[in-house]
Backbone as JSON Lines, residues from 0, in Angstrom:
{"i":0,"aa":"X","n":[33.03,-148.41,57.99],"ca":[31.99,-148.65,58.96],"c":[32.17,-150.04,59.52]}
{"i":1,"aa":"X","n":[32.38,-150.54,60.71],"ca":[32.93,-151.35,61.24],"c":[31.21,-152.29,62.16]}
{"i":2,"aa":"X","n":[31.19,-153.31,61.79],"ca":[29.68,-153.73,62.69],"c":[28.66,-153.74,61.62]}
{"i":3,"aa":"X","n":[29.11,-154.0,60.63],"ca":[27.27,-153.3,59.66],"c":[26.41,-154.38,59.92]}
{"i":4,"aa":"X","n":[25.66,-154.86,58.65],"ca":[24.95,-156.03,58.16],"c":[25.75,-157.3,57.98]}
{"i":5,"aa":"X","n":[26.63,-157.32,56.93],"ca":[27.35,-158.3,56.48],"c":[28.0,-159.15,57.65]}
{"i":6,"aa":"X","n":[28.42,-157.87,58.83],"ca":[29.34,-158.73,59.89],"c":[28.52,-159.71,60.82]}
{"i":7,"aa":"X","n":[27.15,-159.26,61.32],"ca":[26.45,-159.37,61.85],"c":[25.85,-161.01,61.08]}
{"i":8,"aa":"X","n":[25.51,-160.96,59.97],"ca":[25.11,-162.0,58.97],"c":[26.33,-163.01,59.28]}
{"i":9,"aa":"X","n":[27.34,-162.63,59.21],"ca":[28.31,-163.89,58.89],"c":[28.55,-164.35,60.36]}
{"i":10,"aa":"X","n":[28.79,-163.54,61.67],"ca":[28.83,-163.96,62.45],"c":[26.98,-164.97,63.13]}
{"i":11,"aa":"X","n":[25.97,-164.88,62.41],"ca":[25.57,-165.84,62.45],"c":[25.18,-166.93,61.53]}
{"i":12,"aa":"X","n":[25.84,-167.18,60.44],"ca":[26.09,-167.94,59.63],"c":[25.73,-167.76,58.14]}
{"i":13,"aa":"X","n":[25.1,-166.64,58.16],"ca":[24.47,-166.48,56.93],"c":[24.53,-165.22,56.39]}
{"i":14,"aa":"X","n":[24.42,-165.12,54.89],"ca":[24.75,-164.04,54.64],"c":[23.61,-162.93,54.08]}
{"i":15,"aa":"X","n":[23.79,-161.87,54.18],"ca":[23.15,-160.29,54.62],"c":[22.25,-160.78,52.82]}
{"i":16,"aa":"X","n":[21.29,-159.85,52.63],"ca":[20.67,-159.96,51.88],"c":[19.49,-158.94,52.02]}
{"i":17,"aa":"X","n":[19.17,-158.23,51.1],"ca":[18.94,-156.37,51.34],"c":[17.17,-156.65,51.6]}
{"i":18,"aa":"X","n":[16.7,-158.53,51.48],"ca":[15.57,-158.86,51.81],"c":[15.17,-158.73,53.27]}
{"i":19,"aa":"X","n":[16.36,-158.9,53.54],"ca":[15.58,-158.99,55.61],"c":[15.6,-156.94,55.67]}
{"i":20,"aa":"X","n":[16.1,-156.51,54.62],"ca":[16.26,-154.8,55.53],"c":[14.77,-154.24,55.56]}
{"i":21,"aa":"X","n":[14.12,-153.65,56.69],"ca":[12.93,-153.03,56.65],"c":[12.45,-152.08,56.04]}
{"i":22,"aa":"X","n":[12.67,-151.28,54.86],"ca":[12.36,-149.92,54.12],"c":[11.7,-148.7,55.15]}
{"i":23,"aa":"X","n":[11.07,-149.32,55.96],"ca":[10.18,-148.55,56.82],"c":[11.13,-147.61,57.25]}
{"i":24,"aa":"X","n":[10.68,-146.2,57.79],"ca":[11.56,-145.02,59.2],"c":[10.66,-145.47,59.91]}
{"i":25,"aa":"X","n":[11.43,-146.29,60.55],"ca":[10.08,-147.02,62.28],"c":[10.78,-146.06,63.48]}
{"i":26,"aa":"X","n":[11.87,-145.56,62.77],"ca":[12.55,-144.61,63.99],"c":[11.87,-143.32,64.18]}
{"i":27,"aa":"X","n":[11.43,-143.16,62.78],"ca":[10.74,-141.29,62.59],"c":[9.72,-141.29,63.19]}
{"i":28,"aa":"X","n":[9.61,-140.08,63.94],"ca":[8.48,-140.14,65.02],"c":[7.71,-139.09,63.96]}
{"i":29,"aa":"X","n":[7.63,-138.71,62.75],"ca":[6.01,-138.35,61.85],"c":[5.55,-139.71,61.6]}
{"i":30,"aa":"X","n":[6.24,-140.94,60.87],"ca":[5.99,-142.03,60.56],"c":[5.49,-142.92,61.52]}
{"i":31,"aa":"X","n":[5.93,-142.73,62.92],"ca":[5.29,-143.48,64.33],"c":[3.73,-142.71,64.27]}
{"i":32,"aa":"X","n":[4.08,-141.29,64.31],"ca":[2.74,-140.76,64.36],"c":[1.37,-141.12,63.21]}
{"i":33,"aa":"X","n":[1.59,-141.02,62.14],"ca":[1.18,-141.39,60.84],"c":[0.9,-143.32,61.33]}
{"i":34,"aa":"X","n":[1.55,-143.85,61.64],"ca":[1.14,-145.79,61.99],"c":[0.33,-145.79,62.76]}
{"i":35,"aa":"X","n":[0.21,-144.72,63.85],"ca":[-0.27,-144.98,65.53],"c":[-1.7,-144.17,65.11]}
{"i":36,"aa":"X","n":[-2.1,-143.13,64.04],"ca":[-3.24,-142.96,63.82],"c":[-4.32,-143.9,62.77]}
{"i":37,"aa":"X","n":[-3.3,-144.69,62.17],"ca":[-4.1,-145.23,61.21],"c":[-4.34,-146.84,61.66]}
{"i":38,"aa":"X","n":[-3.9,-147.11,62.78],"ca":[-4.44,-147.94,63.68],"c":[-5.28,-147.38,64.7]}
{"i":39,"aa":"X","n":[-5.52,-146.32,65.39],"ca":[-6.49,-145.62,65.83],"c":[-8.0,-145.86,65.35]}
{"i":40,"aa":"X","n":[-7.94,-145.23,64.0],"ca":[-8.33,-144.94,62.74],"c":[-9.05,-146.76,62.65]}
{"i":41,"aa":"X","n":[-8.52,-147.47,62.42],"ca":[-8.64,-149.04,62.51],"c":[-9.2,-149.29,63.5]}
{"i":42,"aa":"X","n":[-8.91,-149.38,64.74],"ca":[-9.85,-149.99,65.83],"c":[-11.43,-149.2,65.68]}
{"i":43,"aa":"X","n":[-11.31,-148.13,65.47],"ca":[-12.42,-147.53,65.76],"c":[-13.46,-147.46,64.87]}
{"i":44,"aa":"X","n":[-12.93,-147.71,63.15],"ca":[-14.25,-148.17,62.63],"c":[-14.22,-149.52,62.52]}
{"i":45,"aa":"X","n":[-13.62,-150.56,63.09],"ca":[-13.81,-151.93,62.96],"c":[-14.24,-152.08,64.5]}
{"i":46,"aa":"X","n":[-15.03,-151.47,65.09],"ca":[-15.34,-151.39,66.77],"c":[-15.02,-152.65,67.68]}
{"i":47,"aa":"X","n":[-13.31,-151.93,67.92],"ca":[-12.93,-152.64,68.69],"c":[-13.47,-152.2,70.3]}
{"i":48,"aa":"X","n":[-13.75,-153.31,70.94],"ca":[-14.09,-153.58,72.12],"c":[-13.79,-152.86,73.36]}
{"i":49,"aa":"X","n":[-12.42,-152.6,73.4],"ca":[-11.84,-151.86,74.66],"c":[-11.66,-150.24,74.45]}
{"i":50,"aa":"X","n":[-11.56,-149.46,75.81],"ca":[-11.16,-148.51,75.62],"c":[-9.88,-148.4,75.42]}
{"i":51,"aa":"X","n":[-8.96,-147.12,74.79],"ca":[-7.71,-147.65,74.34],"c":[-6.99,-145.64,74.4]}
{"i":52,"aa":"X","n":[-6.13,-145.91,74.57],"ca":[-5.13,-144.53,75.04],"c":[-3.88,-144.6,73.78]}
{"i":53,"aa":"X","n":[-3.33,-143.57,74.15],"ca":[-2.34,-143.66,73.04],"c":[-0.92,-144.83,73.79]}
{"i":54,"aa":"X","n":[-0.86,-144.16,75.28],"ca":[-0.31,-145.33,75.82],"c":[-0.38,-146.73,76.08]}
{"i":55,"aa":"X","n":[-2.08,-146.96,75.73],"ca":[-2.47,-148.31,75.74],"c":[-2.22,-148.86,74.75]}
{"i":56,"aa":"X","n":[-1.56,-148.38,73.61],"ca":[-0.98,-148.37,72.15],"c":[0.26,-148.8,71.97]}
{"i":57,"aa":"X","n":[0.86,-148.08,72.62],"ca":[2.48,-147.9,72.28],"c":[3.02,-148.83,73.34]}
{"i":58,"aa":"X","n":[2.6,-148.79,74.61],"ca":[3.3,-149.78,75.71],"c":[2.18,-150.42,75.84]}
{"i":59,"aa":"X","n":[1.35,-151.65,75.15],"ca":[0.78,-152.82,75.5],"c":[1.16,-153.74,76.46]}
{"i":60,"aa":"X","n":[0.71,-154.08,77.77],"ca":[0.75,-155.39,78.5],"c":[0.63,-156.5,77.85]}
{"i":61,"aa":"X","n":[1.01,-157.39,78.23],"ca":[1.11,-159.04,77.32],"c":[-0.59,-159.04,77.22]}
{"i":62,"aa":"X","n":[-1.43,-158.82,77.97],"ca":[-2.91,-158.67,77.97],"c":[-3.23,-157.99,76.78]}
{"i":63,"aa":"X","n":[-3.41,-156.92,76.9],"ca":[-3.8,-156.03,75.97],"c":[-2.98,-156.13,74.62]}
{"i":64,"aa":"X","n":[-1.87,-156.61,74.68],"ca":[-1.51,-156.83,72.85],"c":[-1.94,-157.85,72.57]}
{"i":65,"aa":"X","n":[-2.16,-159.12,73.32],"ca":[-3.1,-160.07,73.01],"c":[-4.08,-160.19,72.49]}
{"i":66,"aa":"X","n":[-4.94,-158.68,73.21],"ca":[-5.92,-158.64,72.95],"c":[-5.97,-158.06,71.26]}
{"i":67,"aa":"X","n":[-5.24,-157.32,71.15],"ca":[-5.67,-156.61,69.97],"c":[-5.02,-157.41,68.96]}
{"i":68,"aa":"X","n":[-3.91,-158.36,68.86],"ca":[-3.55,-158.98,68.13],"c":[-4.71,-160.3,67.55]}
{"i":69,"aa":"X","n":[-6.0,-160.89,68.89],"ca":[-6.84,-161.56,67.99],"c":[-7.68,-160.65,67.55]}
{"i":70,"aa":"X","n":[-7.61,-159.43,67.98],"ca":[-8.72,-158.56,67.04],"c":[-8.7,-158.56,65.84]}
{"i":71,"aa":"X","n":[-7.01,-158.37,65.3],"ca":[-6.86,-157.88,64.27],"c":[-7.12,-159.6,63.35]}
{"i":72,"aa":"X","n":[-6.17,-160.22,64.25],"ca":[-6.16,-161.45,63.17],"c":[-7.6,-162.35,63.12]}
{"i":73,"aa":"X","n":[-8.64,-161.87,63.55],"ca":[-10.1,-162.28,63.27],"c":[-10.6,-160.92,62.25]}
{"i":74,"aa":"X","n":[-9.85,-159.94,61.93],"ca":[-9.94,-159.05,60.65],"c":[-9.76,-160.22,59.51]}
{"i":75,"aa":"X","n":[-8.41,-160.54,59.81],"ca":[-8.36,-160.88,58.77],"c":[-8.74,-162.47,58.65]}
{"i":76,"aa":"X","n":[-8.67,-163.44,59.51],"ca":[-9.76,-164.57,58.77],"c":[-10.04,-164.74,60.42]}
{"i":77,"aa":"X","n":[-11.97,-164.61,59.94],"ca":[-12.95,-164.6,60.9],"c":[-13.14,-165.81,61.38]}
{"i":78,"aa":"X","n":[-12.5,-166.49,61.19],"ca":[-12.81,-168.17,61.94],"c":[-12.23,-168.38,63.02]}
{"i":79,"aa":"X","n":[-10.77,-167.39,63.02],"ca":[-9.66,-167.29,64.23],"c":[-10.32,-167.32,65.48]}
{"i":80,"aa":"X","n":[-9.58,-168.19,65.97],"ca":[-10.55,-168.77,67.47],"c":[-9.14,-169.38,68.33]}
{"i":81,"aa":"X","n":[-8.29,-168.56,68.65],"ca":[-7.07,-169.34,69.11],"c":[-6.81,-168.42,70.67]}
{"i":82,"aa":"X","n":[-6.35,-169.34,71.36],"ca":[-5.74,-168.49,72.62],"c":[-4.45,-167.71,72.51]}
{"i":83,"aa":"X","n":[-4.0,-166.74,73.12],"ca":[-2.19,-166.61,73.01],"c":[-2.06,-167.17,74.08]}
{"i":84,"aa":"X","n":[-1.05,-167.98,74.79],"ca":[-0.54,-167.75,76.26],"c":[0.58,-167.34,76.37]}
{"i":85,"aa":"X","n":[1.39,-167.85,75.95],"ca":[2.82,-167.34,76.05],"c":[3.31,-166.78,75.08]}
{"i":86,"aa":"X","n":[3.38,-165.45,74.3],"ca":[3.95,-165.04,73.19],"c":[5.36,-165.6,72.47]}
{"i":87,"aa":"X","n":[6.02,-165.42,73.5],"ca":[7.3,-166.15,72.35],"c":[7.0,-167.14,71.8]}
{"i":88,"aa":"X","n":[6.29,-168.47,72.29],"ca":[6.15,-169.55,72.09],"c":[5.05,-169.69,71.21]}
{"i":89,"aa":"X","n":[4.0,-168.6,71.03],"ca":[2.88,-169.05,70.26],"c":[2.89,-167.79,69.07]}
{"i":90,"aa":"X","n":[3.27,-166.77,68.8],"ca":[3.02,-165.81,68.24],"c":[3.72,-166.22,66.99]}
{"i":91,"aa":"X","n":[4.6,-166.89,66.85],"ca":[5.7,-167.09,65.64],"c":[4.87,-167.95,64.63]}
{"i":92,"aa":"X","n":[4.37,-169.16,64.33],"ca":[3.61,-170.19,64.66],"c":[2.39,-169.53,63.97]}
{"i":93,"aa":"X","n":[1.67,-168.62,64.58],"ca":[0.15,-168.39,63.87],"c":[0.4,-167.03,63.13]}
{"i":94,"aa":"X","n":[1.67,-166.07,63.08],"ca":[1.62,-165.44,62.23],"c":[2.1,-166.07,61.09]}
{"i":95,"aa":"X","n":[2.7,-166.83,60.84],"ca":[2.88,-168.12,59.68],"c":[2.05,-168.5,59.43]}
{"i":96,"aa":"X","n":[1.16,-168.82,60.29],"ca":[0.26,-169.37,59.58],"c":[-1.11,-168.63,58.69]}
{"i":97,"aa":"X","n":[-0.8,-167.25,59.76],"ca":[-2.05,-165.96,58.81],"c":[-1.47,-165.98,57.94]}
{"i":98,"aa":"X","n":[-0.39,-166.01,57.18],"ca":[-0.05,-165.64,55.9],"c":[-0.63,-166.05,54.82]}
């Protein structure tokens, strides 16, 4: 098998380690289905605010994942009071710091 992990690792300097691999089937569409209800399932008894589609789910606007991303992270500590503006630049940063 030519391209795996290891090559990929060394061509950026470091080496493969079975910690970065995801366990998840994020590919399996029962397992998409099964994530996408139990966030459903989530907004709706933690009454989230907006109306919301399955497409308003799966293809979020920088708006709307915004939005639901301080939803969630005022789940988890209610003091969260932060803006996003630019995702690349700010999203890295405060999920470090929810941890």
């Amino acid at each position: 098998m030519m391209g795996g992990i290891g090559q990929r690792a060394t061509m950026m300097g470091g080496i493969a380690s079975s910690k970065n691999i995801d366990p998840r089937p994020i590919h399996d569409k029962k397992f998409q289905d099964e994530c996408f209800n139990k966030l459903v399932t989530f907004l709706i008894k933690f009454n989230f605010d907006q109306e919301f589609s399955k497409k308003f789910l799966t293809t979020p606007s920088d708006k709307e994942f915004k939005n639901i991303f301080n939803f969630l992270a005022k789940k988890i500590r209610p003091d969260w009071n932060y803006t996003l503006n630019k995702l690349e630049d700010d999203l890295q940063p405060l999920l470090t710091e929810l941890k």
